[in-house]
N, C-alpha and C positions, 0 to 999 in steps of 0.2 A: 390209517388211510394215508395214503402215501399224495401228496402235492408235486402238482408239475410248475417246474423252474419256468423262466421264461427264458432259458437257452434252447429248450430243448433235452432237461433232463432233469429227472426226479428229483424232490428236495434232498432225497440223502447223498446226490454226489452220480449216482447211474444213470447210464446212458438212456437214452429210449430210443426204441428202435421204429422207424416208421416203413410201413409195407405200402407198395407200386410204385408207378414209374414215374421218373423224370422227363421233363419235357424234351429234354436232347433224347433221350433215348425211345419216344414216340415219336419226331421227327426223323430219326436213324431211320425207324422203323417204315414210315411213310416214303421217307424216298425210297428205298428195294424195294419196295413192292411198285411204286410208280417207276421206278428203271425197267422192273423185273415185265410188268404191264407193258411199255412202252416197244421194249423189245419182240412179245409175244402176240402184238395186233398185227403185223404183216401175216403173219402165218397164219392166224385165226381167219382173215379176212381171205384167204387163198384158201381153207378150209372150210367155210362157208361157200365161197366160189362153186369149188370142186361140189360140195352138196349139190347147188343149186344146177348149175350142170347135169349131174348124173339124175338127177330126180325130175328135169326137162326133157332129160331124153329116153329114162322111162315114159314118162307121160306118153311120150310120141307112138314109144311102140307099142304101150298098153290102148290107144287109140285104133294103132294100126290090125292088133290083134280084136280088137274087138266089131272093129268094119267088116276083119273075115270071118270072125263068129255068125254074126247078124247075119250077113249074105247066105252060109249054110242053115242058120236058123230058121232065116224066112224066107228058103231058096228064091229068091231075088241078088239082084245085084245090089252091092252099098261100097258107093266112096269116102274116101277117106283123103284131106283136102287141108293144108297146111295155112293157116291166115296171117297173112303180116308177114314179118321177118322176125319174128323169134320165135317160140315155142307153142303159139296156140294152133288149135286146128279144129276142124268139124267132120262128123262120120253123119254122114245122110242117107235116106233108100234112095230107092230107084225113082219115087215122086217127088223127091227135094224135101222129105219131112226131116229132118235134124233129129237125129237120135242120142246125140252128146255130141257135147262142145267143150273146149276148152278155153279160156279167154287170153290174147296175146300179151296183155298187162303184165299176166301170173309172175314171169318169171323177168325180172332187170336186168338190164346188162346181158343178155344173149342174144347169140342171134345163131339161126338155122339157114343154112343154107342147102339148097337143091345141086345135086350134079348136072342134072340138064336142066332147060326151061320149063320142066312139067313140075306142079305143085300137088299135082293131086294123084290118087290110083284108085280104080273099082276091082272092086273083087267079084269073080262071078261067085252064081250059087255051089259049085263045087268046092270053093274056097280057094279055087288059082285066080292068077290075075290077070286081068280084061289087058292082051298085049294088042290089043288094036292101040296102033296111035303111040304117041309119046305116053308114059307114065312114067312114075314118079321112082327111082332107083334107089335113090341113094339120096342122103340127108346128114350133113355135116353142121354140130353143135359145135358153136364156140362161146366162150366167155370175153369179157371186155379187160375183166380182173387180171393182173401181170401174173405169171406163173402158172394158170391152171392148165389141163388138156384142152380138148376134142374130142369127143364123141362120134361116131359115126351109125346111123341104120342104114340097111342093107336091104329092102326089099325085092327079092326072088322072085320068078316067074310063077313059079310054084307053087307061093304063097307063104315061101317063109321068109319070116322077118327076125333080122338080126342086128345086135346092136354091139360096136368093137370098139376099142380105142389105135385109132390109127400108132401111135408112138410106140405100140409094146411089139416087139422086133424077135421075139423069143420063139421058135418056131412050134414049141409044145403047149406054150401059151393058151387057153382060150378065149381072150381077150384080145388077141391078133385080129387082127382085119383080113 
């Protein structure tokens, strides 16, 4: 049986070999990863951004789509009615009963703006849209976040609703406005 020195190496004269890491070479290792981090939270947080954006203004139109469902489903009328200044909204019937809601908290940092001064649109029971009066055309989603798009829906006389990013310029595009 072999005896360890108190150098660091066997009584007969051999080395010993010791396995893992030095404390410099754990430190190396902590700062590239905190450089590599550091560098990589702008873009995460603009990626994040962009999510919450696009997932806001889904919501919108899955709202909007669904005021015109309702109105051909219960041939009645049902608006559809934007609350606050960011991304909440309400779809109600024709008596004011709230058929889903969305809460204006949900989403931070956004905000929805209207093209004209109308916030709301009714949908008749055919599923086109009540053009008495002002209604609600167009709805521009922005973020607070540096870097991200805009959003845009579209609502049509018609009854169709569309959702574009104003920025993409590409004329074959489907994401044109």
């Amino acid at each position: 049986m072999l005896k360890l020195a108190s150098s660091g190496t066997y009584a007969g004269g051999h080395r010993m070999k010791f396995r893992g890491f030095t404390l410099i070479e754990l430190m190396v290792t902590v700062v590239i990863i905190a450089i590599s981090l550091a560098l990589a939270a702008p873009s995460f947080v603009q990626l994040v951004s962009n999510y919450r954006l696009r997932g806001a203004a889904e919501s919108i139109v899955n709202g909007l789509n669904l005021a015109r469902a309702e109105a051909v489903r219960r041939n009645a009328q049902v608006s559809f009615a934007l609350t606050g200044t960011k991304s909440g909204w309400t779809v109600t019937d024709s008596g004011g009963a709230v058929i889903q809601t969305r809460a204006d908290s949900e989403t931070g940092g956004l905000t929805a703006a209207s093209s004209n001064s109308a916030t709301s649109v009714t949908f008749l029971p055919t599923g086109l849209v009540n053009a008495t009066g002002t209604w609600l055309t167009q709805v521009d989603l922005s973020s607070s976040a540096s870097g991200t798009g805009t959003r845009r829906i579209n609502v049509i006389g018609g009854g169709l609703i569309r959702m574009c990013d104003p920025a993409v310029t590409l004329t074959n595009d489907p994401r044109r406005c």
